[in-house]
N, C-alpha and C positions, 0 to 999 in steps of 0.2 A: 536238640533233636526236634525236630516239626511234628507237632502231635496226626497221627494217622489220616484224620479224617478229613485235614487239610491239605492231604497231598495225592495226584492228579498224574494216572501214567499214563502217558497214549500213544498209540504210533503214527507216524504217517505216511500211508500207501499211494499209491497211483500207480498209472502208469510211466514211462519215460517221457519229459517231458511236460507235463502237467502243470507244473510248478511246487513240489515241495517245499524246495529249500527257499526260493522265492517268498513262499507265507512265512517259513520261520524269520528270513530277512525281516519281514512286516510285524510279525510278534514280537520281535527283537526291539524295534524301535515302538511300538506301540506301550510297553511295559516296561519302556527306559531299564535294561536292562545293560548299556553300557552309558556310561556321560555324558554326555552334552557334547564333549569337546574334543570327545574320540574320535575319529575319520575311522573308518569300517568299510569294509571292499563287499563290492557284491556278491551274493552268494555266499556269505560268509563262514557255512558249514562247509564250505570243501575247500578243506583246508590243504588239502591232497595237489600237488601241480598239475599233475595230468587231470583232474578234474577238473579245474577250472579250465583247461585248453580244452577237452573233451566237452565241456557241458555237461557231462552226468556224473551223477552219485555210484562210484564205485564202491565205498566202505559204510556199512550204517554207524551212523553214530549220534549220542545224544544230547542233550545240552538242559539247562533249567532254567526256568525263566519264573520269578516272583508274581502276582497279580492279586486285590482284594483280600492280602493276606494265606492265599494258598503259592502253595509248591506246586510249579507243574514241570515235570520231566515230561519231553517231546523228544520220540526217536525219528531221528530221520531215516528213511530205507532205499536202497536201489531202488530203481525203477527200471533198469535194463532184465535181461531174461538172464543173462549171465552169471547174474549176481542174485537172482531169486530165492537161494539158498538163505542168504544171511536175513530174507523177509521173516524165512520159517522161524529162524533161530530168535529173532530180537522180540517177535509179537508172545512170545513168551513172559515177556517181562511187560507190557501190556495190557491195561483194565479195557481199554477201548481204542479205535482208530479213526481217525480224521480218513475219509479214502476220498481223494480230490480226484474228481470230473471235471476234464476239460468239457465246457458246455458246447464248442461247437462241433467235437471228437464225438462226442460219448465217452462209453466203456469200451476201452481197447483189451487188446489178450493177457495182458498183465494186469490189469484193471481186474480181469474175472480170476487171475489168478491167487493174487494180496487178497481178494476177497473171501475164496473159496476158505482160505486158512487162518483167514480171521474170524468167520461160520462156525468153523470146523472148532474152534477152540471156545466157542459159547460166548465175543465179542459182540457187543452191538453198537454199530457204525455209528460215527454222523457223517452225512453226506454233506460235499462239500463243492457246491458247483462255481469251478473257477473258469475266468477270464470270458465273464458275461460283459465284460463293455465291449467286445470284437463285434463287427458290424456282421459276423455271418454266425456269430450264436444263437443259439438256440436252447436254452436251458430247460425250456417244458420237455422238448424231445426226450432232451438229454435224459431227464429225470423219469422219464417213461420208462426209456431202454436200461437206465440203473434198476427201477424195479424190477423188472423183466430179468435182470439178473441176477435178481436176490429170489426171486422166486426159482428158475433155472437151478440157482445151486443150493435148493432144499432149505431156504431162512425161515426160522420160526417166526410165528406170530410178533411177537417182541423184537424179531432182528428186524422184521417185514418194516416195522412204524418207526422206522429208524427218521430221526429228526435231521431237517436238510437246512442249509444257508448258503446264500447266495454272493459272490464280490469278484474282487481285482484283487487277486496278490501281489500283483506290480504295481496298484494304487494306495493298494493297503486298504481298504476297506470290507466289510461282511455286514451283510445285512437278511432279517428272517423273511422280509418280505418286498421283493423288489417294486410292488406298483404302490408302495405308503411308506416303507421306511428309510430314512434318508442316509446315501451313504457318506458315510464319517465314521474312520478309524472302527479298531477290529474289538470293540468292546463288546459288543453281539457274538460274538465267535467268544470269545475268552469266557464270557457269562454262562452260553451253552458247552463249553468244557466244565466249568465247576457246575451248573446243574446237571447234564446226562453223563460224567462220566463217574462211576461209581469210585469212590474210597477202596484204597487196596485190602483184599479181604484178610487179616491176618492177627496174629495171636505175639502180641507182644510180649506175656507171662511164660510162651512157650521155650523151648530151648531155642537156640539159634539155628536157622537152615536157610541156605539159598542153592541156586543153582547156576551154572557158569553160561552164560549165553552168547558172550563175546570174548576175545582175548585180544590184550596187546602187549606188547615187548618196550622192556628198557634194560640197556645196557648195565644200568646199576642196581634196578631193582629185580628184572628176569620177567618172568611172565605173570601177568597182569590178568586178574578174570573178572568180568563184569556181568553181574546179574540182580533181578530184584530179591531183598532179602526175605523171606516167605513168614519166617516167624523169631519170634524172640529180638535179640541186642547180641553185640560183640564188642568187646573191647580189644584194641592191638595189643599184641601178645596172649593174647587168651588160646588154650591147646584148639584145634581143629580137628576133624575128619574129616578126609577127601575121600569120598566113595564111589569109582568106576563102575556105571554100567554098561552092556551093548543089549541088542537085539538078540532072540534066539536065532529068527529067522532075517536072515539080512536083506533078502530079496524085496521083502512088505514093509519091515520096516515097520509093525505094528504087533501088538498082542503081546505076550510073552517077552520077558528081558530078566537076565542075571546080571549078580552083579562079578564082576571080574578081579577086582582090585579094591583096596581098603589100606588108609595109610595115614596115622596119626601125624600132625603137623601142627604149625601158630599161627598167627599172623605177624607180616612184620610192618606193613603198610594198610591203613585206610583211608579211601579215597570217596568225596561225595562230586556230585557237578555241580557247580555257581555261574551262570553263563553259559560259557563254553571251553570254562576251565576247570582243573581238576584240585579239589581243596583237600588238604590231608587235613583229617581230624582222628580223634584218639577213637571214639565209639559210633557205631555204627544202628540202623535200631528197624525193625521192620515197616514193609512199604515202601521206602526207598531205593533207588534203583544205587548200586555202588559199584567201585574197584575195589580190589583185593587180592595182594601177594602175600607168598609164604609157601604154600606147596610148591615143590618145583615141576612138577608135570602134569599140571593142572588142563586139561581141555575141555572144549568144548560139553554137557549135558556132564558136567561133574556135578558132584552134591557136595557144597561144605556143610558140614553141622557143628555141634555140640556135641564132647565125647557121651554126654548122657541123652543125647536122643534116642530111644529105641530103636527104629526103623529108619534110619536115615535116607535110603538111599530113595533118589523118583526113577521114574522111566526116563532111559535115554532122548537128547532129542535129533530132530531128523537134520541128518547134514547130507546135502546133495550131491549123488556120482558121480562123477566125470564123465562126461560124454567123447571131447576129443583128446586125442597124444600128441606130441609133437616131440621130436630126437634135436637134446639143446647137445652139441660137439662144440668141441675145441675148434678155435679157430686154423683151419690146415693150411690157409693159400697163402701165396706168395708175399702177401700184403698185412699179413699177420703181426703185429706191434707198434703196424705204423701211426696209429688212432691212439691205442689204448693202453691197459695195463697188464692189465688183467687174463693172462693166459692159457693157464693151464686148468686138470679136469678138476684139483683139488680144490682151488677158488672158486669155479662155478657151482661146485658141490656144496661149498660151504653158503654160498650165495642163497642156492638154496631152499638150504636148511633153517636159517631163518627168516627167509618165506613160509616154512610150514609151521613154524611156532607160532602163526598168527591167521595164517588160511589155510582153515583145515578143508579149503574145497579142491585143494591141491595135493596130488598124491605125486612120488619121485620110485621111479622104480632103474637099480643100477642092472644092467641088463649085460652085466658083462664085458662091456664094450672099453679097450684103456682113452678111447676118445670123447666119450661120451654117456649120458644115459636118457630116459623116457622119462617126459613128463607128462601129465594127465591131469586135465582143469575140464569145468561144466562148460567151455565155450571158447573159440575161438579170441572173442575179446578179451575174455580177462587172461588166456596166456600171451597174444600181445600186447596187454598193458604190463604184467612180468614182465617179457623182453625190452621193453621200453623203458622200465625204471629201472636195470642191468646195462644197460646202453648211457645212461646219465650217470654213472655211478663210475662211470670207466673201464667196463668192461666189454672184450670182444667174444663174439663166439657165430656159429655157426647155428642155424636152427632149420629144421624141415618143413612140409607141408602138412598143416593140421588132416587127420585123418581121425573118425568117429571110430570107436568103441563096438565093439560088437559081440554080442551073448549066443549063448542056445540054452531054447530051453527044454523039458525034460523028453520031450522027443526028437531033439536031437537036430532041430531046427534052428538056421542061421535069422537071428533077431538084429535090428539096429535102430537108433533114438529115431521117435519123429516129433515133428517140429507140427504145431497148429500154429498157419501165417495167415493175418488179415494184412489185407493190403486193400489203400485207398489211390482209385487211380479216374484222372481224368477220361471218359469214354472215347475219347479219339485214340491211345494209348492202348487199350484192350488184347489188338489182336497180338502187338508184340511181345506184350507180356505173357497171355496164355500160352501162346507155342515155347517161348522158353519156360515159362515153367511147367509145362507139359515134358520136354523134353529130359528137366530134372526130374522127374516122377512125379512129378505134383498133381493131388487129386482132389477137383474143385466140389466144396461142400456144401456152399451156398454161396449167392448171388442176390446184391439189392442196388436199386437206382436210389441215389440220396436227392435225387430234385435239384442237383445243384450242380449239373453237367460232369458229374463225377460219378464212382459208383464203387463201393464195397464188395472185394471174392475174399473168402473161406477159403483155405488150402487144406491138405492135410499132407505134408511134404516130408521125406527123410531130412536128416540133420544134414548131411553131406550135399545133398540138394543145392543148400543153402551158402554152403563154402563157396567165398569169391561171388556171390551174387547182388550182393547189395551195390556195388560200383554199377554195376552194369544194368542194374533196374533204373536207378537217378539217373544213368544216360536214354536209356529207353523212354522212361516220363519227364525229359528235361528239367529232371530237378524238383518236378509237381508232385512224384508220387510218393504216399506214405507207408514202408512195410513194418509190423510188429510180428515175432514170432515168439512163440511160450513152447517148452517140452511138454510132451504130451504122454510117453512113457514108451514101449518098445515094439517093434510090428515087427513081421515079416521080411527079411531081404526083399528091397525091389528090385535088384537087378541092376546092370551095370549102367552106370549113365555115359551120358556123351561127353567125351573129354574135350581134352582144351583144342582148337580147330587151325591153329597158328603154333610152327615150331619156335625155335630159340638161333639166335644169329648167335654162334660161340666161336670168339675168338681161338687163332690158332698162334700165336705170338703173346710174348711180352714187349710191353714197352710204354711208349705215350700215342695216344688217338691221334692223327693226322689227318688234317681236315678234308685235304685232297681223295682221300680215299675213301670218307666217309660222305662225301658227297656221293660216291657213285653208290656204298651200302644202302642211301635214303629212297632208292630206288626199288630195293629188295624187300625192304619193312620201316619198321617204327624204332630209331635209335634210343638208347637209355643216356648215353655218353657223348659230353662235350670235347672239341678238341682238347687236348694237352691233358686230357686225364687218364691218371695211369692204368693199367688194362693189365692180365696175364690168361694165361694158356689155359680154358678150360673157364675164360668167362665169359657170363655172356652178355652181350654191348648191346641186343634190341629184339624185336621180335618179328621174327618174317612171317612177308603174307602169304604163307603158303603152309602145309603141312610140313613137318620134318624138319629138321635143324638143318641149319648152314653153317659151314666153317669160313670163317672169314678173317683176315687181317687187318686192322681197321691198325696197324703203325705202321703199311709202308706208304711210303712220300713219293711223292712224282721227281722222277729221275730229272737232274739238272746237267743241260747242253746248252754248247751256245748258241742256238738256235735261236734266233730272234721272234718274239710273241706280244701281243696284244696286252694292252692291260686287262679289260673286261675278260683273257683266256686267263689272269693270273685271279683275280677274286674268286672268291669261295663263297656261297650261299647257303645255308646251312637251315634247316629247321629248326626252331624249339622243341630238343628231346624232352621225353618222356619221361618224368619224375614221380618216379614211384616213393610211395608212404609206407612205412612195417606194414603195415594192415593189406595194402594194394598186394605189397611181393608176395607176405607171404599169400594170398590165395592164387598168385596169377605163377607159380613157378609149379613145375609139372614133380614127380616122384620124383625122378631123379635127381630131381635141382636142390638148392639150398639157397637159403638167404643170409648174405655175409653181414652180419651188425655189429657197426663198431660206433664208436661215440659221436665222429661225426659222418660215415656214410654207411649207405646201406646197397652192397651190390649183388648181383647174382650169379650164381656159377653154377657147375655139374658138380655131381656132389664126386665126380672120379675127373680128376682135372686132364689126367693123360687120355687123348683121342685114342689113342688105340688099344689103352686098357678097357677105357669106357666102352669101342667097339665089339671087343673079346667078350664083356660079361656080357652085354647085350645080348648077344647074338646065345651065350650061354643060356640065359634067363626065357630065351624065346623058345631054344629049344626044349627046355624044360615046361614052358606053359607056367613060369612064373613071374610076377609082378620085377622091375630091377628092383635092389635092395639099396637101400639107403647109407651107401661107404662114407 
């Protein structure tokens, strides 16, 4: 066991894109923490697939890295808005935080967010201004507008003089003072973690207690809880207590908490970090950050102790709402086995289920339906990266259109999430962006020129706003412009927005695309479908440029006579359809539509495939004055 005062726990925030995992690469190699003669891929914390095709940190996770004799445990955190949840939950285990500024960004919306909650829990930062060798940084700025937001979010005196360093994470170098110290390697950074980040404060005579801040699943061991151990030792098999708490009031989320549940157990596994691997050893000792099986339903802000602890239990910690739902159904169309395996409600349920053993930001609610039920994540990303690791796994299914959450509160008033979005955009771009986001409710809060033919808006936007708009901002700013948006907590209904302005070309046949006929469709709208690809009754093959849906037949062939004809009248010309991504469908397919996901396509349909059913509810649902409902 590493005696206490040599070991060093810290998180590191930013925002998306900043370069986290990037510095841990550089710490990694700086403190020979793998051999010589190991080859190592980049970004080596995302270990995840979709993270590395995605580029971002979707799971925090930790690693340990040796230096001058001390242990340091380094958590890496999202950086998306998505996933901000598991910031709250990991800086818990946390003496201090690296929060890394991009120097020629600043502090974006997430940047003030990791911040606020690392304030909020009596952390004091080192600032950390990366990728100062880019020819349009600016790291004095930078570090202006970071105080400005330590003062903004109430930093004491002591948070205020928070100690900064300056480098390339993609160089691998830090340094305290860029116009005399020369940069070479991250041993200024490493030094300033063992002098400003304090020793874990704890009581190794006391009995044993930690708290559960992360969880993961193995098939042999079951569920896995990782937290820093607060006081005392553990040996494996030594008896436990698991002690549930919640909120009184669930709405704040503060104050007042019982506890629920209490349930003597052992350990049967202990696990420390060496690297970015997990070491079993027999005892465990405080200050350390660890894994820990044996309770079997062990989550999230659990207390293990010592049966002889008095008071065992702490305050619950905060795990993030859900803000949107999405209806995952069976796969019902025509095309249903042809991809995959995986069919029915009871596999998808089980599917899951062990999703939720390990993201508690996910809730499953079965709504009755033998096709399907409701799911509910903080964001439209993280439930299509679920769909997406369901889709590689071999499963098909059907999914809907994200739609946000909505409260009232005690007077009886219709609430729903908003969204605070900065967005950086070249000033020629301006008008197009305001009027569309004007037209989503968006309400401009501030306004600044950056001197650098670009310019900085404040929004204060609903969540739903936001649904399906990111494609269509990077075509508005050819790619230049930059949007970040963080939840802000609940407002007012704004009212209805402007929907989608272009209907659905829906096939009225099954069969295969024929190219003859889809030449004259390419006339109508934007095709999704190549010749020869199979098609059925109730899907839909493109999008017209018109309001309202077309029925079209894209399988009949041009009638053959013997008519004698031109070659140039027999060639077909055809455009490159339109290839839509999970992400694209689902925000561009209207209520009534569905997104067909199978392992290897993703198409789109009416969620009532028969025309003249679909017509009948219609036309019901209108006379009613309600929404169609999702068959």
């Amino acid at each position: 066991m590493v005696p206490t005062e040599k070991i060093r726990n810290l998180a590191i925030v930013s925002h998306i894109d900043h370069g986290k995992t990037t510095l841990i690469d550089a710490i990694f190699r700086a403190t020979h923490t793998f051999r010589e003669t190991k080859r190592l891929e980049e970004r080596v914390m995302d270990t995840h697939e979709l993270e590395r095709e995605r580029g971002i940190t979707i799971r925090s996770k930790h690693c340990t890295v040796e230096w001058g004799g001390y242990l340091i445990n380094i958590i890496d955190t999202p950086g998306h808005a998505d996933f901000s949840g598991e910031v709250e939950r990991v800086l818990s285990m946390a003496n201090s935080v690296l929060l890394l500024v991009d120097a020629d960004e600043g502090p974006m919306p997430q940047t003030r967010y990791v911040l606020m909650r690392a304030l909020r829990l009596g952390l004091r930062p080192i600032v950390v201004l990366n990728k100062v060798d880019r020819a349009s940084a600016a790291p004095d700025s930078a570090l202006d507008r970071t105080f400005d937001l330590f003062m903004e979010l109430g930093a004491s005196d002591a948070q205020a003089d928070f100690p900064v360093i300056y480098g390339s994470a993609l160089q691998g170098w830090m340094v305290r003072d860029l116009a005399t110290d020369r940069p070479e390697g991250l041993d200024a950074l490493l030094q300033m973690i063992v002098d400003e980040v304090p020793a874990p404060p704890v009581d190794r005579d006391a009995p044993f207690r930690m708290q559960v801040s992360t969880l993961a699943w193995n098939d042999h061991i079951g569920r896995i809880g990782c937290g820093r151990v607060l006081s005392g030792s553990h040996r494996r098999g030594e008896p436990l207590v698991c002690t549930t708490t919640e909120w009184r009031d669930h709405r704040c989320r503060e104050g007042e908490w019982d506890v629920i549940g209490s349930e003597p157990s052992c350990s049967t596994h202990l696990f420390v970090m060496r690297g970015i691997d997990r070491l079993e050893v027999e005892e465990i000792a405080a200050g350390d950050i660890v894994w820990i099986s044996g309770p079997e339903e062990i989550t999230i802000g659990d207390t293990l102790s010592s049966p002889e602890m008095e008071s065992p239990a702490l305050a619950p910690l905060e795990i993030e709402e859900p803000t949107v739902s999405m209806f995952f159904l069976v796969n019902s169309g025509p095309l249903a086995g042809a991809d995959g395996k995986v069919l029915t409600l009871r596999a998808i349920k089980d599917r899951l289920a062990r999703e939720l053993r390990v993201n508690v930001a996910l809730r499953v609610e079965d709504i009755g339906r033998a096709d399907g039920v409701k799911v509910f994540g903080r964001g439209e990303l993280l439930l299509g990266i679920l769909i997406e690791e369901m889709r590689r796994e071999g499963i098909e299914l059907c999914v809907s259109r994200p739609e946000v959450i909505t409260k009232r509160d005690e007077d009886g008033q219709l609430l729903e999430p908003m969204e605070q979005l900065i967005i950086n955009i070249p000033e020629q771009f301006q008008g197009i962006v305001i009027e569309k986001l004007a037209k989503r409710k968006g309400g401009i809060v501030g306004m600044t020129r950056t001197g650098a033919g670009t310019m900085n808006v404040e929004y204060e936007i609903p969540t739903r706003g936001l649904i399906g708009y990111r494609s269509e901002f990077l075509t508005d700013t050819r790619g230049l412009g930059i949007m970040s948006a963080r939840l802000i907590g609940y407002g007012p209904w704004c009212g209805d927005l402007a929907s989608r302005t272009r209907g659905s070309m829906v096939a009225t046949a099954t069969g295969a695309a024929a190219a003859w006929q889809m030449e004259h469709l390419e006339a109508r709208g934007t095709l999704f479908i190549s010749p020869m690809d199979r098609i059925y009754q109730g899907m839909i093959v493109g999008e017209h440029s018109r309001p309202g849906d077309l029925p079209c037949n894209p399988t009949k062939k041009k009638n053959l006579t013997n008519h004698r004809q031109s070659n140039k009248e027999i060639a077909v010309r055809l455009d490159m359809p339109r290839t839509l991504t999970l992400d694209a469908a689902l925000t561009w397919i209207a209520r009534d539509e569905l997104v067909e996901v199978t392992p290897t396509s993703i198409r789109l349909r009416k969620a009532i495939l028969n025309p003249a059913a679909h017509k009948l509810i219609a036309r019901q649902a209108a006379e009613r004055g309600t929404p169609l409902p999702v068959a």
